[in-house]
N, C-alpha and C positions, 0 to 999 in steps of 0.2 A: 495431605498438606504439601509434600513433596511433590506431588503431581503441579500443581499449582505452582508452586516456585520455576519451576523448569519451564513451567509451558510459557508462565512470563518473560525469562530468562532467554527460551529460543524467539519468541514473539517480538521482542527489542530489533532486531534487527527487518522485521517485514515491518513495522511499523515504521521504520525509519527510510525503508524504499518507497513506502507508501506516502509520506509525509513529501519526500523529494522530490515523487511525480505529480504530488498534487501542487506545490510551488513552483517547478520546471519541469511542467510538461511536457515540455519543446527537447530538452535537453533526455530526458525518462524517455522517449518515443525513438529520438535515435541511437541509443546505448546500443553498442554492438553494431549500428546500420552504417554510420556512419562513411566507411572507409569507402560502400555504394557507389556514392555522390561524388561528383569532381567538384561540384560549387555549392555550397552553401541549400541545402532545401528549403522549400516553401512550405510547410504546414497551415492547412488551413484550419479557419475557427473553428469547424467543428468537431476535426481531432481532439482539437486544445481541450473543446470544453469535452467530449465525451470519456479524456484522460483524465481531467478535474472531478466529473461523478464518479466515472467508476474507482479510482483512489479515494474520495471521499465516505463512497459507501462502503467499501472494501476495511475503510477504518472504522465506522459506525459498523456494520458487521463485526466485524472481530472484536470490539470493545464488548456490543451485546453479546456473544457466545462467550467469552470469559466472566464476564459476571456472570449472567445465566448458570456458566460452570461452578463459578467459586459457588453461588449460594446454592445448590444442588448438592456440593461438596461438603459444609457447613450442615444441611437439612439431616444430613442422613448421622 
């Protein structure tokens, strides 16, 4: 049951990177690049959208491995 508490506990914060690049993409894609650029970059649509799936799935992923975990955990 401890195992579970924690892994929720550390998992709050990936969840909340993943949440942030799936709503700003644009902003998620140049964390850290930024200082690069002299002007402003152009991102095009299909960064945007291939940062939108892969955060999306990346949270559908993790949601399923932790249940998957809890009821595994529970079974035994």
């Amino acid at each position: 049951m401890l195992e579970i508490i924690v892994g929720f506990f550390l998992s709050i914060p990936l969840y909340g990177v993943l949440i942030w690049s799936y709503f700003c993409p644009q902003e998620s894609l140049l964390f850290g690049k930024r200082w690069v650029y002299k002007e402003e970059p152009e991102i095009s649509d299909g960064a945007i959208r291939y940062i939108k799936v892969a955060s999306l799935t990346s949270i559908i992923g993790l949601t399923l491995f932790f249940i998957i975990f809890i009821l595994t955990q529970f079974r035994s």
